[in-house]
N, C-alpha and C positions, 0 to 999 in steps of 0.2 A: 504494500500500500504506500502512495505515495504520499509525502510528509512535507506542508509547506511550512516557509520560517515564518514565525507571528511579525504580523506587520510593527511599525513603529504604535499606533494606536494600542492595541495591544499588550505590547511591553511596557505602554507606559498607563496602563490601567493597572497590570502585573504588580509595577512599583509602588503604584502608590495604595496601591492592598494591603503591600507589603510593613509600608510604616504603619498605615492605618493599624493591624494586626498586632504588630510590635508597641505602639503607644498603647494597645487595649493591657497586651500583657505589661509593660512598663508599669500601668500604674494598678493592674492587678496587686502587683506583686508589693506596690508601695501601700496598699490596703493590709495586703496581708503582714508586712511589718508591722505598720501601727496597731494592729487588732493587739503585738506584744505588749504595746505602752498598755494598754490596760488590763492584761495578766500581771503587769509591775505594779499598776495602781493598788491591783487587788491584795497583793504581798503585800506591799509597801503598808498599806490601810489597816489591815489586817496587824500585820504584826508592832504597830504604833500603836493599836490600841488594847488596851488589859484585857486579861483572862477574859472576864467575864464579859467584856463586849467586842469578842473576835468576830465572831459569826454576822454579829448586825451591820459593821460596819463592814464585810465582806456581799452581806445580800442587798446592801443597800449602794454599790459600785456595780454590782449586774444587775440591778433593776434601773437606775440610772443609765444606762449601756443601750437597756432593751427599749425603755420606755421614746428613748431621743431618734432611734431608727425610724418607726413611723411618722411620729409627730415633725421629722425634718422631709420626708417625704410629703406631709400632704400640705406643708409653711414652710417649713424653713428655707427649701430650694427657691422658692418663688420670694422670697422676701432676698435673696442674696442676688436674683434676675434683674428684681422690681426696684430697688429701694439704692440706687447706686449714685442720685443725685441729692441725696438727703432723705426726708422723709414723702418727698412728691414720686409714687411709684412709675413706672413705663410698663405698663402694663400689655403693650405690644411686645418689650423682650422681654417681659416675664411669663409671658403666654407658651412660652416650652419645660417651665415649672410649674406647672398646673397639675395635681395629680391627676386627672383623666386625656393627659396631653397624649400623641403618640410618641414624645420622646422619653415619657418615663414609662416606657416598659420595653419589652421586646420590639425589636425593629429594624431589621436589615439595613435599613439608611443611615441609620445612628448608631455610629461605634462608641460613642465620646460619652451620650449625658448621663448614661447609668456608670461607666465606668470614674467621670467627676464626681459626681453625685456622692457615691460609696468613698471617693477620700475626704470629700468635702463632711461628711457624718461623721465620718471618724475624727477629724479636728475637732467637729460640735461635740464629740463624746467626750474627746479629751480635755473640753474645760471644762465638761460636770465633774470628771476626777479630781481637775486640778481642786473645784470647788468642793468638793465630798470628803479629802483631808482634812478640810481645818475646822471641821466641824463633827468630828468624829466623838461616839460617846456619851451624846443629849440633845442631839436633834429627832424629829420627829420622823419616822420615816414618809408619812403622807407630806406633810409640809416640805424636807428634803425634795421628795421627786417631785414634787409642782416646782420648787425651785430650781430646779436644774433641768429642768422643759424648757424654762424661761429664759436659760443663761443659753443653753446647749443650742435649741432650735429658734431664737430670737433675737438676743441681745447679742450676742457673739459675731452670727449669720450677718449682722445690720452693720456691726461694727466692722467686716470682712467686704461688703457691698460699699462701704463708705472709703475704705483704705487697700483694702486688698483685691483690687479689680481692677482691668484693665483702663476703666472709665471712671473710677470711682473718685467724688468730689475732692477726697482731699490730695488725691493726686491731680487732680487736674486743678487744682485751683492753689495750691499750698507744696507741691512737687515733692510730695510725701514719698518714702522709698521704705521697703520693710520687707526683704527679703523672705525671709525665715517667720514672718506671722507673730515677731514679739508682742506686738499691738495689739492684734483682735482677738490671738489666742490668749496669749499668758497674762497681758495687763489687764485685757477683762475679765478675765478670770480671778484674776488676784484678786482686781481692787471689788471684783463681785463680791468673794468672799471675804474679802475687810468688810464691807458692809454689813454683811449677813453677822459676822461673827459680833460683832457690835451689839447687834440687837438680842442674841442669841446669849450673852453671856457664857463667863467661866464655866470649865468644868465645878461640879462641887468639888473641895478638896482646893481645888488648883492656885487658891490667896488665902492666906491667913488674916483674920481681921484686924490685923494692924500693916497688912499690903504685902508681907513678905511673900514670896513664890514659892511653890511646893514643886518641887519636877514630879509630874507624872509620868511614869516608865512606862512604854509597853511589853507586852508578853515575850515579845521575840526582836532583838535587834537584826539576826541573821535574817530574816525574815523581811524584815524592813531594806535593808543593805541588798539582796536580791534583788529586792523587786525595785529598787530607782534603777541600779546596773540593767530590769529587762526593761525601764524607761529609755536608759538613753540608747540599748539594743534597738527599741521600735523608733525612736526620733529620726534612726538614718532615713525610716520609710517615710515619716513624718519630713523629710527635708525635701526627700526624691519629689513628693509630691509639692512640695513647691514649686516644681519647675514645669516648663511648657514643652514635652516634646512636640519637635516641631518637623518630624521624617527627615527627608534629606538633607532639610537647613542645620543651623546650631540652636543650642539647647537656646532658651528665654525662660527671666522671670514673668509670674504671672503679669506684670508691666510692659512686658513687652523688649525690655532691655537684655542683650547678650549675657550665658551665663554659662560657663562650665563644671557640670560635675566633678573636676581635680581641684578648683578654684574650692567649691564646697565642702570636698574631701579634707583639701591642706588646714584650713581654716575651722571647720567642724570639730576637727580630731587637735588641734592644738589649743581652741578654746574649751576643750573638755579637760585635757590636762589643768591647764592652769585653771582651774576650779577646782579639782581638785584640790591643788598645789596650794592656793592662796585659802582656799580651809580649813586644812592640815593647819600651817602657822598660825591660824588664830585659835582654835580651837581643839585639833587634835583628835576626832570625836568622826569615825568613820557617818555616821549621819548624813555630819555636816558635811563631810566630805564628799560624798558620793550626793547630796543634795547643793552642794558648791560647783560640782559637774556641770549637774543640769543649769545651775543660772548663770555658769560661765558660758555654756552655749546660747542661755537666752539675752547675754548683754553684747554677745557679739552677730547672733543671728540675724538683726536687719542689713549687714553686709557683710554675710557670707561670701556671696555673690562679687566683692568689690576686695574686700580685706588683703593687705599684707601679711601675709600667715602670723607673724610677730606681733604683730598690734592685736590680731584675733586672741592670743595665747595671753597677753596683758590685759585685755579686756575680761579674760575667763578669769584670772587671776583676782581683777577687781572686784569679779561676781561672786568666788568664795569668798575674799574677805569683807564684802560688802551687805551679803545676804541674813548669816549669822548676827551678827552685829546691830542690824537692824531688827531684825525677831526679836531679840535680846533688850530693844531702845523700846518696842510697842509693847513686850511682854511687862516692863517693867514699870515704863511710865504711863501709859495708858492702860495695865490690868487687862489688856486682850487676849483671848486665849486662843490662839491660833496652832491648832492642836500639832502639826505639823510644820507650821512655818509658809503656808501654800503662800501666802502676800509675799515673804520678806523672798523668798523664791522666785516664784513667777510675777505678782506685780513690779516689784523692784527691777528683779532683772529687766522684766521687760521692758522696765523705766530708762533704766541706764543705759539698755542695746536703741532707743529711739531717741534718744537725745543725744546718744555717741554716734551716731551717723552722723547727724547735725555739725560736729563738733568734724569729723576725718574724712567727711566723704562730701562736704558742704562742695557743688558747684557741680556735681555729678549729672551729666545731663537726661534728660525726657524727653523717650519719645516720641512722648502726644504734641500733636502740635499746638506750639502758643502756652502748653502748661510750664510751668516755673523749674530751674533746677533744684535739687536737691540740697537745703539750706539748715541753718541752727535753727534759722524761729519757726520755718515751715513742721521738722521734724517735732519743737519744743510743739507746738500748737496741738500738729497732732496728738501729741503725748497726753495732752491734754483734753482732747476727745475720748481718746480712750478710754483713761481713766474716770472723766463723765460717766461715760457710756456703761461700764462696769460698777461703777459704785453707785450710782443713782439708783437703779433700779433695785440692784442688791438691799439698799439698804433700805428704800422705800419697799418692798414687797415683804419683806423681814420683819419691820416695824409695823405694820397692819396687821401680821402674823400673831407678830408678838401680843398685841392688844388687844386679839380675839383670844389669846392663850392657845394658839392652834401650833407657834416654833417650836417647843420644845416638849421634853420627854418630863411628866410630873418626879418629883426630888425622890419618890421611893422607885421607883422604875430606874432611875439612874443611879441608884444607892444597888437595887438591886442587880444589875446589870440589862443591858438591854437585848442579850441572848434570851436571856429567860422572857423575855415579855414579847419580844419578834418572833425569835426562832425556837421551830419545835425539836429542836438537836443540841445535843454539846461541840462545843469546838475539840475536847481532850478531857473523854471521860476518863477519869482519874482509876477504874480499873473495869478490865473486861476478861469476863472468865472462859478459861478455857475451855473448860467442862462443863457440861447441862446440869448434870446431877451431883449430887456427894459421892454415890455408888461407884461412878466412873473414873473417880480419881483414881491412880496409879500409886500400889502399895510401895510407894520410894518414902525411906528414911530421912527427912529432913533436920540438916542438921545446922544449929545457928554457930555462924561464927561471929566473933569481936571484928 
């Protein structure tokens, strides 16, 4: 049989299948990373907080998880289409976020919006974790998951439409740059839960009535220490998806501006060290250390993308010795009890990586045309959106909570632990026999030694 060569037409349908294919698996695979960040949450969560409230605040990180998946499908995508000029929606390009559109579901023409979709929920999940920390131990779990609906598929999604979009106002009007998502992920997350935590009050136990601090332990430090290490294991997927494969071109930020995964690579992996590095010095205290990681990555993360590997590595440095430090300044002078540190972590960091572009990367050009370069008071402003954007609402939904009495867990439920009152399980019953019967026991000589 004779065999003809495919035309040019052809081969070049061939190709571009080909990237299409490749960008589907690209960010499959940056999905399936991040699903690790919160196996780490779950650790992490878990073993921060004591015996008796391991389990609740473990089923209260997978109901957070489950809850935000649909609730971002049938809002949250359409608010992150719609809402990218401020609060005046387009509801012409929001119209392929519509849950009964044909691009949110199966669809031969569309490779792209369920494979966005799925990283874009997985950020939204990752700031109810970031939020579901620092409140670990006497929040309510009903009140919990209405709050982190709120953060996860709204306040986060709005904050991502406003800065983190190719159109989105404060780049086009303020030549806002944020690589890495320190902004709409971590700062609003943080300064979400300053808010919350505000309202939400100390653990019992956690001040003494004349202001002194109690350190409250959790049950498992190893436990804790795993799970940040499988955070910043799932952040590589977390970073991949920042980026815009673009098939035969070069990689782009979601801005649109050139970026290379080495660039991301050098710079990722040396602001993670130096967080480390600069936590260790000030505290010593693997915690902090492996939690000085992640904020070293989150004060260098809006210029991944641009960084001198060395300035990324002193920026990380600033993040461990800056993070602790500060937990330490709200734990003490303002009695906040920030069970984990989620603010002095991610809000901060986040602070410091959006106002340190400002400060190293001021002049950096845009894109869009007629939008502004990349400046101190552009990035200072945004910072400031942000932070809005996360603590207003936080603290306003918190404090109407609190007023109906609906935030928190009643003083003997928390005295009791909140395994016993959530969950029908023990986290580590304390003995489990081997034998059904007495009868079955095995006639062995037991003998006690000193």
């Amino acid at each position: 049989m004779e065999q003809t060569a495919p035309t040019l037409a052809e081969l070049q349908t061939l190709i571009e299948m080909t990237g299409t294919i490749n960008m589907e698996v690209f960010y499959w695979w940056c999905t399936g990373l991040m699903v690790i960040i919160h196996a780490g949450f779950l650790a992490y969560e878990m073993g921060a907080s004591r015996l008796k409230n391991a389990l609740a605040s473990g089923v209260k990180n997978i109901l957070a998880f489950a809850f935000i998946i649909p609730t971002f499908f049938f809002f949250g995508w359409w608010i992150y289409l719609a809402m990218y000029n401020g609060f005046t929606p387009d509801y012409e390009a929001a119209a392929a976020g519509l849950p009964w559109s044909t691009n949110m579901g199966p669809n031969l023409s569309d490779n792209a919006s369920g494979i966005f979709w799925g990283a874009f929920v997985l950020f939204a999940a990752t700031t109810a974790s970031i939020f579901s920390g620092a409140v670990i131990e006497r929040i309510r779990m009903s009140s919990f998951l209405i709050l982190a609906i709120i953060l996860g598929s709204v306040v986060w999604i709005l904050a991502a439409a406003w800065g983190w979009h190719p159109t989105g106002w404060l780049t086009v009007e303020w030549g806002f740059h944020d690589f890495g998502a320190a902004g709409c992920v971590h700062m609003v997350a943080g300064f979400f839960a300053l808010g919350v935590t505000i309202n939400l009050g100390p653990r019992i136990g956690r001040f003494l009535a004349d202001g002194t601090v109690v350190d409250i332990k959790g049950h498992s430090m190893p436990m804790t220490i795993i799970g940040l290490m499988l955070i910043i294991v799932g952040f590589f997927g977390f970073l991949g998806g920042c980026i815009i494969y673009a098939g035969s071109a070069q990689w782009t930020t979601i801005f649109g501006t050139p970026v290379t995964l080495s660039a991301v690579s050098f710079n990722t992996l040396m602001a993670f060290s130096g967080g480390i590095i600069g936590a260790y010095f000030v505290t010593r205290q693997p915690f902090w250390m492996m939690s000085g990681a992640l904020s070293g990555i989150f004060c260098a993360a809006p210029g991944l993308d641009l960084y001198y590997p060395p300035l990324a590595f002193l920026l990380g440095i600033t993040g461990g010795v800056v993070s602790p430090l500060a937990d330490k300044f709200i734990t003490n002078k303002f009695k906040i009890d920030d069970a984990v540190g989620a603010f002095a972590v991610h809000g901060v960091g986040g602070l410091i990586g959006i106002v340190g572009l400002g400060v190293f990367a001021s002049g950096f050009p845009n894109v869009i045309e007629g939008a502004p370069a990349v400046s101190f008071t552009g990035q200072l402003m945004s910072a400031t959106v942000m932070a809005l954007l996360g603590f207003v609402p936080g603290f306003g939904l918190s404090w109407v909570m609190a007023k109906m009495n609906f935030l928190r867990v009643p003083p003997k439920a928390e005295e009791m632990g909140l395994d016993i009152v959530e969950v029908p399980l023990q986290a580590y019953p304390e003995s489990v026999p081997a034998y059904s019967a007495p009868e079955e026991l095995p006639a062995t000589k037991i003998t006690a030694t000193a």
